[in-house]
Backbone as XML, in Angstrom:
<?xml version="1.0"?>
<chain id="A" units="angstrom">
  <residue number="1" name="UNK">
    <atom name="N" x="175.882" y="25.739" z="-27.220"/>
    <atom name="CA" x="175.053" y="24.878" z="-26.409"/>
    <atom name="C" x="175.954" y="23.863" z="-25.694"/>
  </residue>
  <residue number="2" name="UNK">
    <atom name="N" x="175.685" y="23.840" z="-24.571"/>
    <atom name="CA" x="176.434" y="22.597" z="-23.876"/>
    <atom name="C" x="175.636" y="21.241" z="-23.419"/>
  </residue>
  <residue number="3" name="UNK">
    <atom name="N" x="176.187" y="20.287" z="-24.070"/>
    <atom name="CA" x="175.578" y="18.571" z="-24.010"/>
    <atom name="C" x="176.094" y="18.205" z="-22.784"/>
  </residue>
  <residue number="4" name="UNK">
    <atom name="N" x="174.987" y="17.663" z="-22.114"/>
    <atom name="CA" x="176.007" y="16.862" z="-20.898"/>
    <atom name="C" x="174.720" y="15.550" z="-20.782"/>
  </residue>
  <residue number="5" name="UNK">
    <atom name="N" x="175.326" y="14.357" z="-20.585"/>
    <atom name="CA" x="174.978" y="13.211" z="-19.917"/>
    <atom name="C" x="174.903" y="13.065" z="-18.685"/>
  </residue>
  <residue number="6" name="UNK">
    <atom name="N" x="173.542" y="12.654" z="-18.382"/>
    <atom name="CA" x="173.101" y="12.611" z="-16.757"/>
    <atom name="C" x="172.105" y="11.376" z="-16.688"/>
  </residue>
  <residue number="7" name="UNK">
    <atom name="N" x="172.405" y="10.191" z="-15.563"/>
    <atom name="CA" x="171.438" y="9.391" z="-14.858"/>
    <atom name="C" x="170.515" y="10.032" z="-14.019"/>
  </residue>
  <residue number="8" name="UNK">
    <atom name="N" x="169.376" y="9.156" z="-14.084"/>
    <atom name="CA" x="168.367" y="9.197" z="-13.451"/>
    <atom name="C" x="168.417" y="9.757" z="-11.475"/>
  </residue>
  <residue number="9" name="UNK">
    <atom name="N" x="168.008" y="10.530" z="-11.762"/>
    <atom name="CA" x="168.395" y="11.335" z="-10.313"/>
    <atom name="C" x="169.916" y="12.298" z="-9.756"/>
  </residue>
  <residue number="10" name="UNK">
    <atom name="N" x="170.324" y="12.650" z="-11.211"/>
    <atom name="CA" x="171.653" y="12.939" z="-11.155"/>
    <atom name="C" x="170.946" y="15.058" z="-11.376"/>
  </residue>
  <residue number="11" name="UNK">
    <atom name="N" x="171.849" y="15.714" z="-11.044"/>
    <atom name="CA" x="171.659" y="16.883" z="-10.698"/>
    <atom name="C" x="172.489" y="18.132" z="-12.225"/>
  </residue>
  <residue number="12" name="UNK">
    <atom name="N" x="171.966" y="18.974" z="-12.488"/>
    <atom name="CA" x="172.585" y="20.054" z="-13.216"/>
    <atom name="C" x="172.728" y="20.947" z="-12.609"/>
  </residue>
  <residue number="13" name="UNK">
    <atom name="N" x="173.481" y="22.266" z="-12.183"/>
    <atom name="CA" x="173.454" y="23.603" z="-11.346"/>
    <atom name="C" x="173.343" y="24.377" z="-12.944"/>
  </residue>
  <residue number="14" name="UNK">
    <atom name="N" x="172.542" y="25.435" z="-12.711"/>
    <atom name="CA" x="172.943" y="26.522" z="-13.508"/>
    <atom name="C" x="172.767" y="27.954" z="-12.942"/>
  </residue>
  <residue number="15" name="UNK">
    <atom name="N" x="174.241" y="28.701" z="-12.372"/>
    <atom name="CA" x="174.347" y="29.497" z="-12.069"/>
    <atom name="C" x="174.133" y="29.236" z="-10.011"/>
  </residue>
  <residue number="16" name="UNK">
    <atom name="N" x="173.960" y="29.480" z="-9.595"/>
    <atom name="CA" x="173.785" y="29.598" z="-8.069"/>
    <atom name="C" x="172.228" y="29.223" z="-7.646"/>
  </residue>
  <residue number="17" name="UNK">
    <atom name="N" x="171.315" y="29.467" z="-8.442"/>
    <atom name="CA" x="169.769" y="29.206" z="-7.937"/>
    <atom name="C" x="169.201" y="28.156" z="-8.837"/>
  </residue>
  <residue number="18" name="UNK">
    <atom name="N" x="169.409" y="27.619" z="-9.996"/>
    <atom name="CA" x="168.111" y="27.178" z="-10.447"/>
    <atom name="C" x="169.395" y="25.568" z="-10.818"/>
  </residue>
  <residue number="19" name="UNK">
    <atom name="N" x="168.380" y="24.440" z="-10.614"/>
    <atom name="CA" x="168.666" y="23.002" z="-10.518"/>
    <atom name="C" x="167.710" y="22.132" z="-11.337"/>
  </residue>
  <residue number="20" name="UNK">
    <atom name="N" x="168.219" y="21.715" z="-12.318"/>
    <atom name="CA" x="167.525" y="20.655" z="-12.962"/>
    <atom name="C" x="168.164" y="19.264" z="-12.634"/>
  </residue>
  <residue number="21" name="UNK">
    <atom name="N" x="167.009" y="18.430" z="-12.179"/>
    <atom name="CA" x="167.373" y="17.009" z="-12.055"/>
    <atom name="C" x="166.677" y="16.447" z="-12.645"/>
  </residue>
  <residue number="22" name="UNK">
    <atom name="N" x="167.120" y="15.377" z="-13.567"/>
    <atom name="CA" x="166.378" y="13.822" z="-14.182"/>
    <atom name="C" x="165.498" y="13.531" z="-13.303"/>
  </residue>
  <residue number="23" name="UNK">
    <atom name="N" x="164.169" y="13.111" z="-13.271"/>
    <atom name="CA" x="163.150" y="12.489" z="-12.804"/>
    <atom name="C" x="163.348" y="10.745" z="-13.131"/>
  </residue>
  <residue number="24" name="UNK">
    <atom name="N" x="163.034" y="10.701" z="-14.205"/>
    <atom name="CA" x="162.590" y="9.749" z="-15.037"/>
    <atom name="C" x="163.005" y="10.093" z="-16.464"/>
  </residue>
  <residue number="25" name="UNK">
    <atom name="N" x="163.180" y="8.434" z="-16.803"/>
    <atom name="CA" x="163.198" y="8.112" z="-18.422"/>
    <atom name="C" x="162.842" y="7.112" z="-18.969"/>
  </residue>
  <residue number="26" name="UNK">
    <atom name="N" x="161.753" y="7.330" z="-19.326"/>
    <atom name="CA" x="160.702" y="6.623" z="-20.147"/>
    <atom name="C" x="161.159" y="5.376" z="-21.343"/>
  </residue>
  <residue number="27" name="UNK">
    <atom name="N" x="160.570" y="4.214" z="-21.631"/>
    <atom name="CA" x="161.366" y="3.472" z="-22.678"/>
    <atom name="C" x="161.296" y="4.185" z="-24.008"/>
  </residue>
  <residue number="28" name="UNK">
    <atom name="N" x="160.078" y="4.970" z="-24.192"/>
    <atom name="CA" x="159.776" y="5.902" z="-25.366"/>
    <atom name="C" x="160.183" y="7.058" z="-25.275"/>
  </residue>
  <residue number="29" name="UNK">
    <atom name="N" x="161.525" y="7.144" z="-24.581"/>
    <atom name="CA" x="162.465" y="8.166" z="-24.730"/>
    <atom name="C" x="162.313" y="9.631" z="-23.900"/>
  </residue>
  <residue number="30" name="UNK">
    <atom name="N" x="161.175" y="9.533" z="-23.512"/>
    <atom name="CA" x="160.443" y="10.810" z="-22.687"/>
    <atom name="C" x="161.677" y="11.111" z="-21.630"/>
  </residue>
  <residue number="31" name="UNK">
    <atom name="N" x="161.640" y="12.231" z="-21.014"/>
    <atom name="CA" x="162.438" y="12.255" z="-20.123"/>
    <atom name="C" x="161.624" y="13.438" z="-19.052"/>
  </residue>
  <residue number="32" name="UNK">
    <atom name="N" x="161.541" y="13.316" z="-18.289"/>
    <atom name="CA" x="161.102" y="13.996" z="-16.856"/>
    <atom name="C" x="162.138" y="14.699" z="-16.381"/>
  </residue>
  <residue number="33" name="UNK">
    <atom name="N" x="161.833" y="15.996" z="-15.937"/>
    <atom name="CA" x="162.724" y="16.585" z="-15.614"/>
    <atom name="C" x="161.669" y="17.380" z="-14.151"/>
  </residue>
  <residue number="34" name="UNK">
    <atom name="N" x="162.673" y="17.360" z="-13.126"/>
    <atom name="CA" x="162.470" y="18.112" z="-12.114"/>
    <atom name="C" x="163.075" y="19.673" z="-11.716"/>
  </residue>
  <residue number="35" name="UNK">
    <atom name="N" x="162.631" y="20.970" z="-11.876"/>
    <atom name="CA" x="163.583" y="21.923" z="-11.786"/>
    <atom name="C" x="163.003" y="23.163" z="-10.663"/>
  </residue>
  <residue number="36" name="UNK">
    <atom name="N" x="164.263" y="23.235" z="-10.038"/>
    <atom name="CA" x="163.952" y="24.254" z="-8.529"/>
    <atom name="C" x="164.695" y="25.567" z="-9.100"/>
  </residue>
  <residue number="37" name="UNK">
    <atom name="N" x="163.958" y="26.785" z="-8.827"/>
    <atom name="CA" x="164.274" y="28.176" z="-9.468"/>
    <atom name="C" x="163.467" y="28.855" z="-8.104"/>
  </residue>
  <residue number="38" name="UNK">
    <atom name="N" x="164.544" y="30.392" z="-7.967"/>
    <atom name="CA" x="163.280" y="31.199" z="-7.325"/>
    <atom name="C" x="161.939" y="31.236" z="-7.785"/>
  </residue>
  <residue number="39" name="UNK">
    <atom name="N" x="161.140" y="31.496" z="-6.956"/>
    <atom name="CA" x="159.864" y="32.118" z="-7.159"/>
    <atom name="C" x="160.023" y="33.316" z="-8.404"/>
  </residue>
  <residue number="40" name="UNK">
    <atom name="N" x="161.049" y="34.603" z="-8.315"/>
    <atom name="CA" x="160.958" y="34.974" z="-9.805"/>
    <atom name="C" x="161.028" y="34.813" z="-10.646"/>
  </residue>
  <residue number="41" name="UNK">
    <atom name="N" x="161.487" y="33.655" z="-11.427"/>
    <atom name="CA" x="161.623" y="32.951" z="-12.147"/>
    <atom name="C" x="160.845" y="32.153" z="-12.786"/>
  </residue>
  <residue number="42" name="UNK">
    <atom name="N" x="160.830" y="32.705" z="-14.126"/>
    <atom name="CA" x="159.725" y="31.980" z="-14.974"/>
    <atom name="C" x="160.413" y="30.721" z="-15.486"/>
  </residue>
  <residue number="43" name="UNK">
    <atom name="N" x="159.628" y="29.572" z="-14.972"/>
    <atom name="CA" x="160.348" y="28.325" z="-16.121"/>
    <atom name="C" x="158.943" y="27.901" z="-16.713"/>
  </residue>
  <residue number="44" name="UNK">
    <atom name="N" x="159.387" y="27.944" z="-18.004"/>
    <atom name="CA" x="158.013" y="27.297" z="-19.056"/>
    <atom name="C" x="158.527" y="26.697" z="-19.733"/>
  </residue>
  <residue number="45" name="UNK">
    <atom name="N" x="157.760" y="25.662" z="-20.809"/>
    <atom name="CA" x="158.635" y="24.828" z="-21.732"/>
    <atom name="C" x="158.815" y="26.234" z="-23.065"/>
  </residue>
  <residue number="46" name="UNK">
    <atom name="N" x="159.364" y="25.842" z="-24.010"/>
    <atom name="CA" x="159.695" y="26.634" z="-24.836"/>
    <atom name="C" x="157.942" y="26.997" z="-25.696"/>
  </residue>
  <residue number="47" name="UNK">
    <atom name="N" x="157.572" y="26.156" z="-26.281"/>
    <atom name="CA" x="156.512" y="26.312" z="-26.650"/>
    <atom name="C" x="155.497" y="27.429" z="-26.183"/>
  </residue>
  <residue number="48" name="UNK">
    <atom name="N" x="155.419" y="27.083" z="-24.989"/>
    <atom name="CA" x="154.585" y="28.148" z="-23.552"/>
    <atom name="C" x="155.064" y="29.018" z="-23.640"/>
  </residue>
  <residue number="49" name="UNK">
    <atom name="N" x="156.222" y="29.440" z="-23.410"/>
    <atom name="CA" x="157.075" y="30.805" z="-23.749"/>
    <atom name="C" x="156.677" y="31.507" z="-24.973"/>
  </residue>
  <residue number="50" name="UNK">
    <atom name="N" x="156.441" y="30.729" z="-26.015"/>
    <atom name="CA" x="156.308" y="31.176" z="-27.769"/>
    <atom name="C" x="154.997" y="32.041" z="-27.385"/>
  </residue>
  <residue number="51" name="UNK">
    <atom name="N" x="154.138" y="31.284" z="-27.177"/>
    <atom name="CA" x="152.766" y="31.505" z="-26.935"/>
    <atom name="C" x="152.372" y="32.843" z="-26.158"/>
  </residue>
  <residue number="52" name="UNK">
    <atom name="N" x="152.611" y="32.289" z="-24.987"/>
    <atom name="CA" x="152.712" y="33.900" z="-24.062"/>
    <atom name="C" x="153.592" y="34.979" z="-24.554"/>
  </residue>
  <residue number="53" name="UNK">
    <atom name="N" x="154.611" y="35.244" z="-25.364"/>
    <atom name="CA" x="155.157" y="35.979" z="-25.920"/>
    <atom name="C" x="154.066" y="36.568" z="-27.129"/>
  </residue>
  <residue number="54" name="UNK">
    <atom name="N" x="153.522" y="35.709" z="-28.258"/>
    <atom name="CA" x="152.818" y="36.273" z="-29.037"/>
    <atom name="C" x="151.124" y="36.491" z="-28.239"/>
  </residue>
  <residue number="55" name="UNK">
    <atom name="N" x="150.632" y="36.364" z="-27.291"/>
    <atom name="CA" x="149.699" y="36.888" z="-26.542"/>
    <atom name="C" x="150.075" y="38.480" z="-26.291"/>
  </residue>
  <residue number="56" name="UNK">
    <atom name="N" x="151.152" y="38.287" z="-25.593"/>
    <atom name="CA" x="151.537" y="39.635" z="-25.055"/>
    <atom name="C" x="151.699" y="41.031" z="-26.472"/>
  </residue>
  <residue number="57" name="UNK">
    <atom name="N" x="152.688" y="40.555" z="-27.108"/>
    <atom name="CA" x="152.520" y="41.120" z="-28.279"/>
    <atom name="C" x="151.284" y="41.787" z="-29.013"/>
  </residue>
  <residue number="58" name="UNK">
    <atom name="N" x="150.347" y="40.918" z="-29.303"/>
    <atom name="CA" x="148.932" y="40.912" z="-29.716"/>
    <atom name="C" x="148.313" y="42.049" z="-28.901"/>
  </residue>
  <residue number="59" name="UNK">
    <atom name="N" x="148.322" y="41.713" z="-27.303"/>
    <atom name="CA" x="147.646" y="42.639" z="-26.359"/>
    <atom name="C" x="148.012" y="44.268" z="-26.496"/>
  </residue>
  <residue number="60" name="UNK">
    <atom name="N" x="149.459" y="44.216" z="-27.052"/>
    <atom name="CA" x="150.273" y="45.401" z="-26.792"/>
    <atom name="C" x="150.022" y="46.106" z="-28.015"/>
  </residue>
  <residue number="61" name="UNK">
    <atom name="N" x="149.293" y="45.579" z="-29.701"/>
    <atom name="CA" x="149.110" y="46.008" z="-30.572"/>
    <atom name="C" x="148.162" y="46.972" z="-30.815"/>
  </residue>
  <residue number="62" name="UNK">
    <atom name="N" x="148.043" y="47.998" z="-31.300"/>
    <atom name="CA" x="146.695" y="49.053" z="-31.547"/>
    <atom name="C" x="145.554" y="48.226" z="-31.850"/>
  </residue>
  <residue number="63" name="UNK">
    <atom name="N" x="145.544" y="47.237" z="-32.420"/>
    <atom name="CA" x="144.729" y="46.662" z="-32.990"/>
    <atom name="C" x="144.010" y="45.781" z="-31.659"/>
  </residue>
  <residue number="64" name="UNK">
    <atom name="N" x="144.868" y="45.280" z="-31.458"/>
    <atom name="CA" x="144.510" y="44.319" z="-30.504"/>
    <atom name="C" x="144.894" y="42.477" z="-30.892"/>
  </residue>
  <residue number="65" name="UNK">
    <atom name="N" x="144.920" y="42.396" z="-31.986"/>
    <atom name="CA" x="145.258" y="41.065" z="-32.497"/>
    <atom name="C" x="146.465" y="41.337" z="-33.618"/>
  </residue>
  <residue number="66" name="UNK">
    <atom name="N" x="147.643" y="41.336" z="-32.686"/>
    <atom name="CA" x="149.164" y="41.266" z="-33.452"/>
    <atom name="C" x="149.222" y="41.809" z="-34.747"/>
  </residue>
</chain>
C-alpha cells in the first residue's frame, strides 16, 4: 500500500485516467474526496463493491439466494 500526504485541493494521478483530489476535511476527520475516471470505470466505496459483489453472486446461484 502506498501512504501519501495531500492538502486540501492537492491532486493524486493513478495510472493515466483516473484522479483523486481532496475536497475537504472535516474537523471530525471526514475527508471528501473528488475522483475523475472514464465512464468505464466503476468507482464505488468499498462497502458498495462488497454488496454488489454478494448480490451478483446470490443472482448467479441455483438457488437464487447465495
Amino acid at each position: 500500500m502506498l501512504v501519501l500526504t495531500r492538502a486540501v485541493e492537492e491532486k493524486i494521478c493513478v495510472g493515466d485516467d483516473v484522479v483523486v483530489q481532496v475536497l475537504r476535511v472535516r474537523s471530525d476527520g471526514r475527508v471528501s474526496l473528488g475522483i475523475t475516471a472514464p465512464p468505464h470505470m466503476e468507482v464505488d466505496r468499498a462497502e458498495i463493491r462488497r454488496d454488489k459483489q454478494r448480490r451478483r453472486r446470490a443472482a448467479a446461484s441455483p438457488e437464487g439466494n447465495g
